[in-house]
C-alpha positions as CSV (number, residue, x, y, z in Angstrom):
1,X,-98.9,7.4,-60.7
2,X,-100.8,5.5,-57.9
3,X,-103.5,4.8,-60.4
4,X,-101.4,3.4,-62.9
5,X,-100.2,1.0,-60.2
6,X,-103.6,-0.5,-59.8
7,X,-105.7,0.2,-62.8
8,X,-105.3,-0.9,-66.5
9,X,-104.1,1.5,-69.1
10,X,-106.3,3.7,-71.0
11,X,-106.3,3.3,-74.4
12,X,-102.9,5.2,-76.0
13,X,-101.0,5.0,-73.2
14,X,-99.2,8.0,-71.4
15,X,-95.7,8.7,-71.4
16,X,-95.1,8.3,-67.9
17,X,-97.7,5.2,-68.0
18,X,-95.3,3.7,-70.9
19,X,-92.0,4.5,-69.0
20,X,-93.4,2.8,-65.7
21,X,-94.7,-0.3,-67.2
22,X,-91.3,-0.8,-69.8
23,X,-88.9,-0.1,-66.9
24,X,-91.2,-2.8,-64.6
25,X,-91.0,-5.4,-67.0
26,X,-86.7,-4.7,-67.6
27,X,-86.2,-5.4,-64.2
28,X,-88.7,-7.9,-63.1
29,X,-86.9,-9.7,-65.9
30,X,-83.8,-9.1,-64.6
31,X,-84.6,-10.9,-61.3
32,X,-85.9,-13.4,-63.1
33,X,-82.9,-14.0,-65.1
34,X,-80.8,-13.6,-61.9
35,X,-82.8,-16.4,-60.3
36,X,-82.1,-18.3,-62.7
37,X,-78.3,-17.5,-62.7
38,X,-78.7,-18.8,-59.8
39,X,-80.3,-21.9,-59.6
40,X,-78.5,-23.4,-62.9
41,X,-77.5,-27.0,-62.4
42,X,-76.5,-28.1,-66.1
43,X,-73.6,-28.0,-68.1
44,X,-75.4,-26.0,-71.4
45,X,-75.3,-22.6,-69.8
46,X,-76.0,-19.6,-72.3
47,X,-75.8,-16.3,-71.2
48,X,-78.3,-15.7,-74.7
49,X,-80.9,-17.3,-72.8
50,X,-80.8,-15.0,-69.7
51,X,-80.5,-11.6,-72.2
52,X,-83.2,-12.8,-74.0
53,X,-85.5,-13.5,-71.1
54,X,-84.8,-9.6,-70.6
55,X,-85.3,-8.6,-74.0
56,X,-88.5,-10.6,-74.2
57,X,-89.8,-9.2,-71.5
58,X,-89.1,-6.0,-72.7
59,X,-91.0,-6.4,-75.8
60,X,-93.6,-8.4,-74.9
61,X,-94.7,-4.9,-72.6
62,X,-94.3,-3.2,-75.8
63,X,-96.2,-5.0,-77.8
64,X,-99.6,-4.7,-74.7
65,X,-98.7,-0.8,-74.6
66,X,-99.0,-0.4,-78.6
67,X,-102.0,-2.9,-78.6
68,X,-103.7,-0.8,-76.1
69,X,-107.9,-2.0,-76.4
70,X,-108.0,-1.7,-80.1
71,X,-108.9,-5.3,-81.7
72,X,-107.0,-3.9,-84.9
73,X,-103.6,-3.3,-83.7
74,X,-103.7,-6.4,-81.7
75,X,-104.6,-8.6,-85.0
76,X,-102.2,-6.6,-86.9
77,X,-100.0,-7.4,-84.5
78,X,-99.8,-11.1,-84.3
79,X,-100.0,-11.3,-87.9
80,X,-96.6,-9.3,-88.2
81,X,-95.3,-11.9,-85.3
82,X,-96.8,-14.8,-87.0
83,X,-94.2,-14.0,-90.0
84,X,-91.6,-14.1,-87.4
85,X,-90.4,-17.8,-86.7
86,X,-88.3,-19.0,-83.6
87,X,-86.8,-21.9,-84.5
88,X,-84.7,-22.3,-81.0
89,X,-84.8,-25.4,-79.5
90,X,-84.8,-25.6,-75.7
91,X,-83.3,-29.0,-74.3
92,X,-84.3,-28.2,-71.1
93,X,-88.5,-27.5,-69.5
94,X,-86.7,-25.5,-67.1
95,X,-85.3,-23.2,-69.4
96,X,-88.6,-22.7,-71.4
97,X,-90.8,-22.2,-68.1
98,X,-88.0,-19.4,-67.4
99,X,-88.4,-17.7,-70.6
100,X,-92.4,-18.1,-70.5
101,X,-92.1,-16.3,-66.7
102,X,-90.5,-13.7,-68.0
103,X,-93.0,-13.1,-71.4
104,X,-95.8,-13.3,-68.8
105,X,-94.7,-10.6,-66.4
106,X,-93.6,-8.3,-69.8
107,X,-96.9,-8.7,-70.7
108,X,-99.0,-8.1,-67.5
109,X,-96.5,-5.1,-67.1
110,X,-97.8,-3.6,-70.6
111,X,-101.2,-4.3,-69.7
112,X,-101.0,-2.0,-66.6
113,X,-101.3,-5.1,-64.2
114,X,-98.3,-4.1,-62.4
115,X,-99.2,-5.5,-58.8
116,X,-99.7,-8.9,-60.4
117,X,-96.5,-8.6,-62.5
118,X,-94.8,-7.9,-58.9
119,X,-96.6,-10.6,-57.0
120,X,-95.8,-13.4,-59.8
121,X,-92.4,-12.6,-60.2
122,X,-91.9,-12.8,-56.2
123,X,-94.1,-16.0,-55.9
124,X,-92.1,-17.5,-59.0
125,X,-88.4,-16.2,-57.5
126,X,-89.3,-18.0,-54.3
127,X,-90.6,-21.5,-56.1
128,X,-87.7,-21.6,-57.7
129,X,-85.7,-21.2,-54.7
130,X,-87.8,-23.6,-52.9
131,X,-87.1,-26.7,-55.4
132,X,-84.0,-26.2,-55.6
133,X,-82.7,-25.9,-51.7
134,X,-85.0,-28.9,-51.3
135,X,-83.9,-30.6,-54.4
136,X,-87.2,-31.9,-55.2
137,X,-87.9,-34.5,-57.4
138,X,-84.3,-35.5,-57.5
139,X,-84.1,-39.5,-57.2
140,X,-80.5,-39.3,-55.6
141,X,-79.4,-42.1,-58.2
142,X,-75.4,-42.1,-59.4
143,X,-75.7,-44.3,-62.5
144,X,-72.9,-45.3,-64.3
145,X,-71.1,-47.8,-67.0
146,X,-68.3,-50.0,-65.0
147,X,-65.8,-51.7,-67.7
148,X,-62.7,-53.7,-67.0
149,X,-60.4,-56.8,-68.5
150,X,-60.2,-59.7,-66.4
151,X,-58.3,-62.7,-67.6
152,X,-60.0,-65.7,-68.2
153,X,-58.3,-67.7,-65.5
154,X,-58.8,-65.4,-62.9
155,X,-61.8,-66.0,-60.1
156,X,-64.9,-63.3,-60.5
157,X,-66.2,-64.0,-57.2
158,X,-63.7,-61.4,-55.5
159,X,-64.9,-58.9,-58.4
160,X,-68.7,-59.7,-57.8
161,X,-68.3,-59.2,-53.9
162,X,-66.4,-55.8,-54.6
163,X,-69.1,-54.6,-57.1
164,X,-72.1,-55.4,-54.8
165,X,-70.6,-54.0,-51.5
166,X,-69.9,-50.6,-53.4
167,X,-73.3,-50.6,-55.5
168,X,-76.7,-51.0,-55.0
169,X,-77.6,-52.2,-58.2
170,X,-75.5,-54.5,-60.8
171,X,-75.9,-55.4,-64.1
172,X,-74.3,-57.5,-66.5
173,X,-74.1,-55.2,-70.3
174,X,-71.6,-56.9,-72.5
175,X,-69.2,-59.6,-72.3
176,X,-66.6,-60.4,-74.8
177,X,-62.9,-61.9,-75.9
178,X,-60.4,-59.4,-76.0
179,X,-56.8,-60.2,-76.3
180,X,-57.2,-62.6,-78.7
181,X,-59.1,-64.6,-76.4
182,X,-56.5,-64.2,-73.0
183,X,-58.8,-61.9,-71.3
184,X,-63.3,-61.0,-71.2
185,X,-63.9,-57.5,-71.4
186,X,-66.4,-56.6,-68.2
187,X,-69.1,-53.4,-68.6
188,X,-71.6,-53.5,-65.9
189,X,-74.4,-51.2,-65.1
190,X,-73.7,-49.8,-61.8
191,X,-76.1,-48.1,-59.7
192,X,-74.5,-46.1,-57.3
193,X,-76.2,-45.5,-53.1
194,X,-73.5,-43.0,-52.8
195,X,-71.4,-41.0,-55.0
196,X,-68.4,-41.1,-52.6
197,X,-67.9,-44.9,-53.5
198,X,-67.2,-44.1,-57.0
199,X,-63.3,-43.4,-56.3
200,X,-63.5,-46.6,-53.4
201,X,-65.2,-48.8,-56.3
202,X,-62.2,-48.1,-58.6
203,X,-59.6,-48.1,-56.0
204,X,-60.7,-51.6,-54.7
205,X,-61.4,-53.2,-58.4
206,X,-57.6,-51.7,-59.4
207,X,-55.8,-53.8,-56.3
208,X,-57.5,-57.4,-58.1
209,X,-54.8,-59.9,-59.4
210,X,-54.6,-59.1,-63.2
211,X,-57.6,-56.6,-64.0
212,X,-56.7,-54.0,-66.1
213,X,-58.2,-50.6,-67.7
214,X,-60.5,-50.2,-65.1
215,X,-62.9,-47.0,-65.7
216,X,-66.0,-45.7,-64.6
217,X,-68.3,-43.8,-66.9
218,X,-70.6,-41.8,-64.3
219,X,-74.4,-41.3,-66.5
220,X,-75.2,-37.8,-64.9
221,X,-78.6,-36.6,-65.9
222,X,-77.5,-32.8,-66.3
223,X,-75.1,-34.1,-69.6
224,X,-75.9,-33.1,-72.7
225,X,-74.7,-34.6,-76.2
């Protein structure tokens, strides 16, 4: 068994070579799919994705243990998968770099590579862990879509100062007549420096002489239409 650990498989694989290389690949898969468990930030989550990052893995060892070193069964092979089309689309990188993890260590399982299958899994685990305790790459941007009614007599410097001392961006989107003409409909582009001033934003915009429907659409990265 300590051979099987460090050297490739022979060319029909033994039982117990089969059995240790199917079983690596389940549940090197499995911590995969628990890291990712996890680490999930979005709002999509499918519980498909994780089973079939398992189930890939899974057959992806299969398919290296029937292969074995003949050039025939691996043609054969990819021809049979070739008829095979996977037409699911993955919004997300993340989610495709998972399921690709997982593929890779079902496969260097089946080809008998089973320290590498162990190493990767560890070294991916902990780069995923990494990235997300440290949030890297995150811009720490709160975007979001400010709209309010303001009457037309009513004086926007008071509005202006509240929107810049709560945001650190504004923009001006639309402008138009709303209550037959009584009232301009406000939506600004808001960038916010911190997402606690959301509720202050709205709080302090609601207390202005004659605003009305005040609302703040937040722009989150992680939503998906």
């Amino acid at each position: 068994m300590s051979e099987l650990w460090i050297s490739g498989p022979p060319t029909v694989a033994s039982p117990q070579h089969a059995a240790l290389s199917l079983l690596l690949a389940f549940g090197l898969a499995q911590l995969i799919g628990a890291v990712y468990v996890w680490t999930f930030r979005g709002m999509s989550y499918s519980t498909g994705l994780v089973h079939a990052m398992v189930l890939g893995s899974t057959i992806a060892a299969a398919l290296m243990l029937a292969i074995g070193n003949s050039v025939a069964a691996g043609l054969g092979i990819a021809g049979g998968l070739a008829l095979v089309r996977f037409r699911t689309a993955l919004r997300d990188p993340r989610d495709m770099i998972f399921v690709f993890a997982a593929l890779g260590v079902g496969i260097a399982s089946g080809l008998g590579a089973h320290m590498v299958a162990v190493f990767a899994s560890v070294v991916f685990c902990a780069a995923v862990f990494t990235l997300t305790v440290s949030e890297f790459g995150s811009q720490r941007r709160f975007d979001g879509l400010l709209r309010f009614q303001l009457p037309i007599t009513a004086n926007e410097t008071e509005v202006m100062s509240l929107l810049r001392r709560h945001s650190a961006f504004v923009a001006l989107v639309t402008l138009r007549e709303v209550a037959q003409g009584q009232a301009m409909e406000h939506a600004y582009q808001v960038r916010l420096a911190d997402s606690k001033h959301r509720v202050a934003l709205v709080q302090d915009l609601e207390r202005v002489p004659g605003i009305q429907d005040v609302s703040l659409l937040l722009q989150e990265p992680t939503v998906e239409l």
